[in-house]
C-alpha positions as CSV (number, residue, x, y, z in Angstrom):
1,X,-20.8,6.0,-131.8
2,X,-20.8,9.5,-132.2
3,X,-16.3,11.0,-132.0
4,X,-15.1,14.2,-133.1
5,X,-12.6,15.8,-135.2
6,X,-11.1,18.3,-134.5
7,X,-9.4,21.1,-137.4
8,X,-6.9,23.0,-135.6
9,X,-5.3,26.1,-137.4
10,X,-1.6,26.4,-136.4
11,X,1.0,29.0,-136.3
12,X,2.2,30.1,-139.8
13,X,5.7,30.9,-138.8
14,X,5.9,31.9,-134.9
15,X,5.5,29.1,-133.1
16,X,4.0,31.0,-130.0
17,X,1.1,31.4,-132.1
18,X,-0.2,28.2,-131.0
19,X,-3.1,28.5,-128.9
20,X,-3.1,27.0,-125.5
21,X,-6.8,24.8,-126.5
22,X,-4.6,23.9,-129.5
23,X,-2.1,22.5,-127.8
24,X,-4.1,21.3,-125.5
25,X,-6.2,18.8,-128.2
26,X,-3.0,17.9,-129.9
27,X,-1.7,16.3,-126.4
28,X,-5.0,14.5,-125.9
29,X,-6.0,13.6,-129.4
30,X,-5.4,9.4,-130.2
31,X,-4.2,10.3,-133.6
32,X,-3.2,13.5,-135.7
33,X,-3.8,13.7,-139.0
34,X,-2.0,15.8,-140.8
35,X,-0.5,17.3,-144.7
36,X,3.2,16.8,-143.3
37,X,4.4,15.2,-140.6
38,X,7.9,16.2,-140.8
39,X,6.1,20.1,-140.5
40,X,3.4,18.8,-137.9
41,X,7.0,16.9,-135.8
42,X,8.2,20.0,-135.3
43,X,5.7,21.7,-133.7
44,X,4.8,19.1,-131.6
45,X,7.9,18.9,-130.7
46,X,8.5,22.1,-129.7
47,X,5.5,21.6,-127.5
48,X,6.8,18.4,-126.3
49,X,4.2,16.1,-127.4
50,X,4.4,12.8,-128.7
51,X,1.4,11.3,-130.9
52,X,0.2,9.0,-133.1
53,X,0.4,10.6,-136.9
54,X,-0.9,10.0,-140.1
55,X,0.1,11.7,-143.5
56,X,-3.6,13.2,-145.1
57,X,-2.0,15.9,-148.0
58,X,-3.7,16.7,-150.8
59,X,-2.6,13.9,-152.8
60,X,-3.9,10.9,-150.5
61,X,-6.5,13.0,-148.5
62,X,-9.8,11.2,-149.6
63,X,-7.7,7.4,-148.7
64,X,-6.0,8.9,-145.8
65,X,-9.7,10.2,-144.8
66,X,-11.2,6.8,-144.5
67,X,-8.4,5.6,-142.1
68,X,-9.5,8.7,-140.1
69,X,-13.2,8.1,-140.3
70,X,-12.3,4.4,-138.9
71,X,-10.4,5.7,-135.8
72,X,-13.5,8.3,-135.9
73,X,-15.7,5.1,-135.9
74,X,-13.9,3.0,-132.9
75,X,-14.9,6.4,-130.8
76,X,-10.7,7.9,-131.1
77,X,-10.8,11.7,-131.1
78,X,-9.0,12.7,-133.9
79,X,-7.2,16.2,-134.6
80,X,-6.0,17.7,-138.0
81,X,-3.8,20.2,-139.0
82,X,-2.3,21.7,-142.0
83,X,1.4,22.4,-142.7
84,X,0.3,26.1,-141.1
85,X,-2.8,28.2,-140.8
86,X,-6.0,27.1,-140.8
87,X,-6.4,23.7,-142.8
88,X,-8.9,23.7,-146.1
89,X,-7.7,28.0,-146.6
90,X,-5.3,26.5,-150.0
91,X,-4.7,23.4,-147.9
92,X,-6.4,20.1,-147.4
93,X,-9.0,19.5,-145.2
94,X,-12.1,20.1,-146.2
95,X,-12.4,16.5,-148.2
96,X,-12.2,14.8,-144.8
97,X,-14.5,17.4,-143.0
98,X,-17.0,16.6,-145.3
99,X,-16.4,12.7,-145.3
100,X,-16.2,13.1,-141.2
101,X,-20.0,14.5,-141.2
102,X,-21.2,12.3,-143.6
103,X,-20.0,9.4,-141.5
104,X,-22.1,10.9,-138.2
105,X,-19.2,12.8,-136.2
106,X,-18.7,16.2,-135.1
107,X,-16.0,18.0,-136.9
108,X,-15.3,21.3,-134.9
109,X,-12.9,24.3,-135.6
110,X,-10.5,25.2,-133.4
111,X,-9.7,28.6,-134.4
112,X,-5.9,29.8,-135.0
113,X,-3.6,31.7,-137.1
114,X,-4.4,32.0,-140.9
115,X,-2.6,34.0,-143.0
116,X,-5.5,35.3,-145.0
117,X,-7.2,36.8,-141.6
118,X,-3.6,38.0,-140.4
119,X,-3.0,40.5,-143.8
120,X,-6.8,41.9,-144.1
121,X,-6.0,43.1,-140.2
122,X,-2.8,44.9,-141.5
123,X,-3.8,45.6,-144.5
124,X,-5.2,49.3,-144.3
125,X,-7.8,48.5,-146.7
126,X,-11.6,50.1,-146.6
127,X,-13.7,47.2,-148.2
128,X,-16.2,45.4,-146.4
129,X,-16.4,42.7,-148.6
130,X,-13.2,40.3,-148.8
131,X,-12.6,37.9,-150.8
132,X,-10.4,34.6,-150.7
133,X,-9.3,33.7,-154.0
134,X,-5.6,31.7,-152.5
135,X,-3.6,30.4,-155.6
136,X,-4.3,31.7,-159.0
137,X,-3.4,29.3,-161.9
138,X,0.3,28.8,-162.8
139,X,-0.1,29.4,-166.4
140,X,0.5,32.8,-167.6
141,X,-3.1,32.8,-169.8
142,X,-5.3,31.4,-166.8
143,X,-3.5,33.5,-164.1
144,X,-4.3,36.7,-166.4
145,X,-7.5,36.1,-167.0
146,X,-8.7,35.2,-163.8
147,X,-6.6,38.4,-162.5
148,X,-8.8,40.8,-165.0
149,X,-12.3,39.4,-163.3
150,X,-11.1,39.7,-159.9
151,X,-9.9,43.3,-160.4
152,X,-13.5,44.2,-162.3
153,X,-15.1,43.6,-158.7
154,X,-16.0,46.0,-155.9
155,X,-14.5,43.6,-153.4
156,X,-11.3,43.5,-152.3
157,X,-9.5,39.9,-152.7
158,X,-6.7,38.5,-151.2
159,X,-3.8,35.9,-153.2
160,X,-0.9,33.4,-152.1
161,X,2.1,33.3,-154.6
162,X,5.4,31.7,-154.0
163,X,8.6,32.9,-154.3
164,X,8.9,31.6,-157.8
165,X,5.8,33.8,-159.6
166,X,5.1,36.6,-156.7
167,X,7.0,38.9,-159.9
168,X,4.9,38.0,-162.8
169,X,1.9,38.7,-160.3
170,X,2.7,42.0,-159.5
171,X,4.0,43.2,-163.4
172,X,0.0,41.7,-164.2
173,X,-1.2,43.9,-161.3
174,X,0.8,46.6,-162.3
175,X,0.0,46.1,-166.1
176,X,-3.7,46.0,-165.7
177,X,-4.2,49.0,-162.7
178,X,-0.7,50.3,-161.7
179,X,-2.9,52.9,-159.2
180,X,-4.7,49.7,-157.5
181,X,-3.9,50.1,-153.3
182,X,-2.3,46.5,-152.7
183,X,-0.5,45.3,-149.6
184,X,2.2,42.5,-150.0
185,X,3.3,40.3,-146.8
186,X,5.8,38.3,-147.1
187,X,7.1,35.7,-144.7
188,X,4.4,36.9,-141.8
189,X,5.0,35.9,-138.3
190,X,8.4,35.2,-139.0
191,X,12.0,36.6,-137.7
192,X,12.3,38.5,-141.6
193,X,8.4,39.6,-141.5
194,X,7.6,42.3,-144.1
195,X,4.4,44.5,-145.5
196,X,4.5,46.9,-148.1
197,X,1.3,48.7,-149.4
198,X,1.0,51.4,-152.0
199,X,-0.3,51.4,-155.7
200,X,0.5,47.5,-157.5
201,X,3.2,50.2,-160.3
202,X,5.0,51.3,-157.3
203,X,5.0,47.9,-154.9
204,X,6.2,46.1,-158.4
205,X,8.7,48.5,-158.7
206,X,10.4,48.1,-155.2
207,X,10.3,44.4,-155.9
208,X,11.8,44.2,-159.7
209,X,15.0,46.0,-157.1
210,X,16.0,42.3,-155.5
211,X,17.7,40.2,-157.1
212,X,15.3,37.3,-155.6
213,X,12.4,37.1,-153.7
214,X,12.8,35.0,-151.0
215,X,9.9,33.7,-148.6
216,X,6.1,32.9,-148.9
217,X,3.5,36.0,-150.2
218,X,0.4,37.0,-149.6
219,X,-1.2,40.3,-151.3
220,X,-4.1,42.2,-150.3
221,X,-5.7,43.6,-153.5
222,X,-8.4,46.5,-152.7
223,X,-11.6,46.8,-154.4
224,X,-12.1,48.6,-157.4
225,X,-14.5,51.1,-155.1
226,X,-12.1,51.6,-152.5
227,X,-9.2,52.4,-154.5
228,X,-7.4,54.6,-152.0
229,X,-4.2,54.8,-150.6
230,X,-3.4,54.6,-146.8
231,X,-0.2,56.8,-145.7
């Protein structure tokens, strides 16, 4: 028996991002899977659903996966979602996509909010080729490097960074091409949403001001062809 699952993306901050076929497949779904259900609770309950859940994180996503593959197998249509955006962006998901079609079910996106797509719209950059490169490494030597490569190529790229190391990212942009046209959004969607774009010297700069950097980042990093700056 052939069931589907379903990989929803969901809002990253606003809740009114949700769309309505979303919403719609979260009602109807037998079971939601998703990385936290204490996150996933409070959108559904803001929708005013109640569900089955089931935890599948990164940590437990290939044994949480086959618990989904056997509702999968007894014909339950099965939703997951991330803690926000679109799941398997630098979140789980696509370990039980892949276990889903090797098991003989449909796994189909339901398209939402991601917060990669959301800062290349506002972005102001010129490159037509993007890429995704999420997390970079926590430890100072592999972050670095991996930052050198990234900035040698004519595509633009995109990070996450936490609160804790957004800083150190931006002194390494700034270090290694103070001129490079960034764009930094922090907290998007959100009541305290904020962009700010000029050359990595200058956006470090305005944040080494604050005292501490409070929310979640993204940074749109332009290519080393398209180096220009957007007024």
């Amino acid at each position: 028996m052939v069931a589907t699952l379903y990989i929803i993306g969901t809002p990253i901050g606003n809740l009114g991002d949700i769309s309505f076929r979303a919403a719609e497949l979260l009602k109807t779904a037998d079971l939601v899977a998703c990385e936290d259900t204490r996150r996933t609770v409070k959108l559904l309950n803001h929708l005013g659903i109640q569900v089955k859940l089931l935890s599948c994180r990164a940590q437990n996503e290939e044994f949480a996966s086959e618990k989904v593959i056997r509702a999968l197998d007894e014909g339950k249509t099965v939703a997951y979602a991330s803690d926000a955006g679109t799941p398997a962006l630098s979140d789980p998901g696509a370990v039980l996509a892949r276990l889903a079609v090797e098991a003989g079910h449909a796994v189909i996106p339901v398209p939402g909010p991601s917060a990669f797509a959301a800062l290349v719209s506002v972005a102001g950059g010129l490159d037509k080729t993007v890429v995704f490169e999420g997390f970079l490494s926590p430890k100072p030597g592999r972050r670095r490097s991996r930052l050198r490569e990234l900035l040698t190529m004519e595509a633009a790229f995109v990070l996450y960074e936490s609160p804790f190391r957004i800083l150190k990212l931006l002194a390494d942009l700034a270090e290694f091409d103070g001129e490079r046209y960034i764009c930094v959004g922090r907290e998007m969607t959100k009541v305290h949403e904020e962009y700010l774009r000029g050359p990595a010297a200058e956006i470090f700069a305005e944040f080494a001001k604050k005292e501490e950097q409070i929310g979640e980042f993204s940074v749109y990093v332009s290519g080393k062809k398209t180096n220009k700056r957007v007024n």
